[in-house]
C-alpha positions as CSV (number, residue, x, y, z in Angstrom):
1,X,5.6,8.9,3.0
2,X,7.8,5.9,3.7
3,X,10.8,7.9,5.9
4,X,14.1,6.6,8.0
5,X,12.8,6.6,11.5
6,X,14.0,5.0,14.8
7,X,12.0,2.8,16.1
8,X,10.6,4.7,19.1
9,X,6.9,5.1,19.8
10,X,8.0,9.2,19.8
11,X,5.9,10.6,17.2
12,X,7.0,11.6,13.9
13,X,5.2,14.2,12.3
14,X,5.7,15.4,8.8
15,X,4.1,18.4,7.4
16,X,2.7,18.2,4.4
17,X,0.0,20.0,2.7
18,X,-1.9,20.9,6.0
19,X,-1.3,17.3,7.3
20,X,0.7,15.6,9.5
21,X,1.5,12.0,9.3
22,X,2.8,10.0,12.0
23,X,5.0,7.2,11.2
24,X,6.5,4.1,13.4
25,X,8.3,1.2,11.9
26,X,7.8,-1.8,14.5
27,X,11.7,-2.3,16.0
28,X,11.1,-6.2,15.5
29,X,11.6,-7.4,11.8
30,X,8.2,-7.7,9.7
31,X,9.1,-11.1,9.2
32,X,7.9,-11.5,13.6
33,X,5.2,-9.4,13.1
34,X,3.5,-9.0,9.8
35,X,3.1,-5.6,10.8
36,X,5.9,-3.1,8.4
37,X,4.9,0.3,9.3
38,X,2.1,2.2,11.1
39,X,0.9,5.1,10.1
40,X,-1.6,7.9,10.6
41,X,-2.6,11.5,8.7
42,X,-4.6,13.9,10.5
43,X,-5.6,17.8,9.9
44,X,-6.9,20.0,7.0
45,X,-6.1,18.9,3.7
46,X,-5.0,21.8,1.3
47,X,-6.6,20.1,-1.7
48,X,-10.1,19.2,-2.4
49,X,-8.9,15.6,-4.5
50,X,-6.5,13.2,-4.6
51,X,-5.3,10.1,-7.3
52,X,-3.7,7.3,-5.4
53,X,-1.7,5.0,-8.2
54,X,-1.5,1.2,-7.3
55,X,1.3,1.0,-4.5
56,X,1.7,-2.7,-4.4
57,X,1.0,-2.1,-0.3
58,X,-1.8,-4.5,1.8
59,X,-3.1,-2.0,4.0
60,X,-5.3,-2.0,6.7
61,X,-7.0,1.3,7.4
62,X,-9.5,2.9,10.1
63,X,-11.1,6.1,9.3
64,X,-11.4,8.2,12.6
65,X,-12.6,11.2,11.2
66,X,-15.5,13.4,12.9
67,X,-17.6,12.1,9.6
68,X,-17.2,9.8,7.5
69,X,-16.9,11.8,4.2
70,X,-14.5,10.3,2.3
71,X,-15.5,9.6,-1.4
72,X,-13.7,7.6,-3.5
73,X,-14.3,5.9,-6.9
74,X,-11.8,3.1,-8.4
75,X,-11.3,2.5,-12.6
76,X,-14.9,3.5,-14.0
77,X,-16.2,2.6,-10.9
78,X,-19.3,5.2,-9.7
79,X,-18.1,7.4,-6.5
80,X,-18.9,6.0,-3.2
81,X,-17.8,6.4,0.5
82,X,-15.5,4.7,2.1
83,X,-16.2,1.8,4.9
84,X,-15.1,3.8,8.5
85,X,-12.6,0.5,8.3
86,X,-11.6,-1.5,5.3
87,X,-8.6,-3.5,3.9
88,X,-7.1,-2.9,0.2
89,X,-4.2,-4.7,-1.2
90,X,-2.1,-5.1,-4.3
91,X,-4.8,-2.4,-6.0
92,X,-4.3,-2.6,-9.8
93,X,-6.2,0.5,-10.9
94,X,-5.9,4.2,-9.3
95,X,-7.9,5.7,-6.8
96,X,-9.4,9.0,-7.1
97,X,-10.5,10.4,-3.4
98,X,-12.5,13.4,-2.8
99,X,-10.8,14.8,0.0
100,X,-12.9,15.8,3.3
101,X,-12.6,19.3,4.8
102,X,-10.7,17.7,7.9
103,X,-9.3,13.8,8.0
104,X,-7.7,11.1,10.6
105,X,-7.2,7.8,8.9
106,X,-4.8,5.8,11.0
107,X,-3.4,2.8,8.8
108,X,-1.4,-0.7,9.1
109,X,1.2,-1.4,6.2
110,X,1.6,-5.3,6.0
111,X,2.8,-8.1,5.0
112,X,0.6,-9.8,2.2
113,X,1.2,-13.3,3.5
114,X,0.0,-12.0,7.4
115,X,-3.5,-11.2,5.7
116,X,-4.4,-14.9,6.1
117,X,-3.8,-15.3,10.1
118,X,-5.6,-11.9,11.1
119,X,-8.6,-12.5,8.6
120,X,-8.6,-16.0,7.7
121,X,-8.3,-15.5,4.0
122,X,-6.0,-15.0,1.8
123,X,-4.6,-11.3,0.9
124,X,-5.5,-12.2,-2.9
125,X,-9.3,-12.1,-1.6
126,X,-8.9,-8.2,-0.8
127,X,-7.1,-7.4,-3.8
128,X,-7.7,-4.0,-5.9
129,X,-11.0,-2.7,-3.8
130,X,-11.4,-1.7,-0.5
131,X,-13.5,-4.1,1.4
132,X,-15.5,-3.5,4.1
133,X,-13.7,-5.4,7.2
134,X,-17.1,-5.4,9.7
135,X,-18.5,-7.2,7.4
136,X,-15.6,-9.6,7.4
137,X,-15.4,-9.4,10.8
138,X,-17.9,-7.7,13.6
139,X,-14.7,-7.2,16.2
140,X,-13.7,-4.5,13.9
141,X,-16.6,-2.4,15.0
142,X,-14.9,-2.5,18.3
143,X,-11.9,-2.1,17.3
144,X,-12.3,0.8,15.5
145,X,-14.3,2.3,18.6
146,X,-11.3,1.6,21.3
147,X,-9.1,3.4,17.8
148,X,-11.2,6.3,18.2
149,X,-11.1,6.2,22.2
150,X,-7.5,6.9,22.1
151,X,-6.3,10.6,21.3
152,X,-2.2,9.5,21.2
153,X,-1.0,8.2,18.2
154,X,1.6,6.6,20.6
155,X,-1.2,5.2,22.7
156,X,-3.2,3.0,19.2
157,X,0.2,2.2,18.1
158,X,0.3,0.1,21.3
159,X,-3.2,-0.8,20.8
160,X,-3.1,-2.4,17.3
161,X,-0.3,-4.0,17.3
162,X,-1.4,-5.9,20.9
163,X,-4.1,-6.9,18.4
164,X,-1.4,-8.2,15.4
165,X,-0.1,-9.9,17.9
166,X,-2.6,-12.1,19.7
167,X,-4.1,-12.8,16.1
168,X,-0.5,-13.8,14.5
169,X,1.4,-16.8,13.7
170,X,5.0,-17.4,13.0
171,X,5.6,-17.7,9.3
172,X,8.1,-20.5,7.8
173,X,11.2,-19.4,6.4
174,X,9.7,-20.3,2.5
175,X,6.7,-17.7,3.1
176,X,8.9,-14.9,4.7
177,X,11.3,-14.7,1.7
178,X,8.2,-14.5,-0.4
179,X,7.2,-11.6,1.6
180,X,10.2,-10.3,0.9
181,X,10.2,-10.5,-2.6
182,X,6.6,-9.1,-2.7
183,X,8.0,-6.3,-0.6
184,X,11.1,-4.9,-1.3
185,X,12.4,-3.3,-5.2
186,X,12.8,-5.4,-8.2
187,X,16.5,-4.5,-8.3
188,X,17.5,-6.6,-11.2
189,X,16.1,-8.3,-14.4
190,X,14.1,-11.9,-13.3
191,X,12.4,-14.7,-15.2
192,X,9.4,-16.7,-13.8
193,X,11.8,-19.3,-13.6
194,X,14.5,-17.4,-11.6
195,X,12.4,-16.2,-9.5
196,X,10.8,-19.4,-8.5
197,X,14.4,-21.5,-8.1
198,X,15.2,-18.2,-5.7
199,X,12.3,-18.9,-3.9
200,X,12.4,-22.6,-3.7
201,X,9.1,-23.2,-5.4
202,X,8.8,-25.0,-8.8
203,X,7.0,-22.5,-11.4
204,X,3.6,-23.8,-11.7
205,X,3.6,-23.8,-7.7
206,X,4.7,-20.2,-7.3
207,X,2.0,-18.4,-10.0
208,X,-0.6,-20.4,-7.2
209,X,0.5,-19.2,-4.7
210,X,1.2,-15.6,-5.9
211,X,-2.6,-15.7,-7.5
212,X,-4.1,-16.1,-4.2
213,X,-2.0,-13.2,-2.7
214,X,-2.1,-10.7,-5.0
215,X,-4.7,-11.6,-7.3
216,X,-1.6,-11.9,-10.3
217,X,0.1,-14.4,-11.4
218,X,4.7,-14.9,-11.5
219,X,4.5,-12.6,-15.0
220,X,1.5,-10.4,-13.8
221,X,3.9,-9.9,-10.4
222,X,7.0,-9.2,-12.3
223,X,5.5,-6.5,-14.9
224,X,3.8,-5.0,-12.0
225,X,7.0,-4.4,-9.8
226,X,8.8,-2.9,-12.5
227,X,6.0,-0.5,-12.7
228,X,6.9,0.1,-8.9
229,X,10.0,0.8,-9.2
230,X,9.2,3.2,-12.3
231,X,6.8,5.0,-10.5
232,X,9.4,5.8,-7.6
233,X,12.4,6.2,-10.0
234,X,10.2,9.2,-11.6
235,X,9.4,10.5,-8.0
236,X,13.0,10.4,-6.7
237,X,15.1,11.2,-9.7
238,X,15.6,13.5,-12.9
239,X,16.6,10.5,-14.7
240,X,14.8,11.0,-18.3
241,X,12.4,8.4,-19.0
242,X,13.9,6.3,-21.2
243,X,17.0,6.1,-18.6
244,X,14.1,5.0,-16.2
245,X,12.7,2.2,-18.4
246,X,15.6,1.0,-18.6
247,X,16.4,0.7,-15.1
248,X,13.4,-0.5,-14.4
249,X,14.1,-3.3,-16.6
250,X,11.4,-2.8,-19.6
251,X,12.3,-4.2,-22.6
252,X,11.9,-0.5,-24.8
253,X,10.0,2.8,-24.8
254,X,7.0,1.4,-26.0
255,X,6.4,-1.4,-23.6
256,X,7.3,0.8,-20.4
257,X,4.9,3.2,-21.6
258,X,2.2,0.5,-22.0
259,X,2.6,-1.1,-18.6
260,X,2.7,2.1,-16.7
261,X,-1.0,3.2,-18.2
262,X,-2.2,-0.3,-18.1
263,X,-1.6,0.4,-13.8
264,X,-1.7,4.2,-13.8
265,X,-4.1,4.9,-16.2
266,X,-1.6,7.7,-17.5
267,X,1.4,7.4,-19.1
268,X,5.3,8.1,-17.5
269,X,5.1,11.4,-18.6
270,X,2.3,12.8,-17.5
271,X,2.2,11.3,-14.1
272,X,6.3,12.9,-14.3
273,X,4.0,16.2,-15.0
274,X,1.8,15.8,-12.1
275,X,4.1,14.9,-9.1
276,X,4.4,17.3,-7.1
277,X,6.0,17.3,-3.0
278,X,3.9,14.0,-2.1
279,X,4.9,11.1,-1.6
280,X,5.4,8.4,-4.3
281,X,2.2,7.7,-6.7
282,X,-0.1,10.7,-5.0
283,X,-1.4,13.6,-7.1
284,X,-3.2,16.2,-5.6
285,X,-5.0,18.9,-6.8
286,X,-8.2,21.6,-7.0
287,X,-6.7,24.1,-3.7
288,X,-9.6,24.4,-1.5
């Protein structure tokens, strides 16, 4: 869903499926902010279900629906609905969503190492389930209710990032370039080592600190961005898939096929099979 945008509170809406999304990219840098996109989907979904793959995103998301009927089941996990208001990040396993008749989620992409000043804990403790955030916090419950009190997207944009804002704090330099590398595409091939010197940490220091924001250690983190960057290389290109294995910087066939069902529970090809006009790393099916 991620799209070019200026950053003006004028509402972009994108069609898709029945619908729209509403995007806004924050005009300051992440880095000032925590806050990387804003987001929200509203209207009458064309499909009855939906498969999430792991996105590598820390999201915080409020369900404004009229009900709250959104099931959802993770890994062998039983089916259950989802809190009206809950954070996931760095999920590991897909997410299989049973689609409500009629939705409004309205969501906060953000940076992992943000999580700690707006919930006091780090964004490793949210990592691959969606937790509940009134439980975490009882302002949410008025938060969500002020959410829901305003009908303009334009108008909670405003609203939540007031919020980010009072609850931030500046990062240092050493924590916004590991947001960055958390972040952004794993454009070439990097040892733990490398990427530690890069990041000024020694290596030992770095898997710590990458454990308690995403739940993975340096390896864990590397492996799982080249997934990433497999997953939007099949989205975005025609490239065949062992072109795409390589460019995502898997040693051969076998391995890239192994780490992509170890996150996707499917293998290249058959998510490859399954994409349709979604975004990256959503399948839907069963029309309504």
């Amino acid at each position: 869903m991620r799209q070019q945008v200026t950053p003006l509170l004028s509402n972009l809406e994108l069609v898709f499926f029945l619908v729209k999304t509403d995007f806004y990219i924050p005009q300051k840098a992440a880095s000032e902010t925590g806050v990387r996109a804003v987001f929200q989907t509203h209207g009458f979904p064309q499909f009855k279900n939906e498969t999430i793959l792991p996105k590598g995103n820390t999201e915080i998301i409020f369900d404004l629906s009229e009900t709250n009927s959104i099931q959802a089941s993770m890994g062998e996990s039983l089916p259950s609905r989802l809190p009206r208001c809950f954070i996931i990040s760095y999920g590991r396993v897909p997410v299989y969503i049973h689609l409500p008749k009629q939705q409004t989620y309205f969501g906060l992409i953000l940076d992992p190492l943000a999580i700690y000043s707006l919930l006091g804990a780090p964004a490793g403790e949210f990592a691959n389930r969606p937790i509940d955030l009134t439980l975490v916090d009882k302002s949410f419950y008025e938060l969500w209710e002020q959410l829901a009190g305003q009908k303009e997207f334009a108008a909670r944009v405003a609203l939540i990032t007031t919020w980010v804002k009072m609850k931030s704090k500046p990062l240092h330099t050493q924590d916004i370039m590991l947001n960055e590398f958390l972040c952004n595409t794993l454009d070439k091939l990097m040892t733990v080592t490398e990427v530690a010197d890069t990041l000024c940490y020694s290596p030992r220091h770095l898997s710590r600190k990458l454990k308690s924001i995403t739940g993975l250690n340096t390896e864990e983190v590397l492996l799982y961005k080249k997934y990433l960057r497999s997953v939007h290389l099949i989205h975005h290109t025609k490239l065949p898939l062992t072109t795409i294995g390589h460019e995502s910087h898997f040693t051969d066939q076998s391995h890239f096929i192994k780490a992509f069902k170890l996150f996707a529970n499917m293998t290249p090809g058959e998510y490859g099979s399954f994409k349709g006009a979604g975004p990256p790393g959503h399948i839907f099916y069963n029309v309504r």
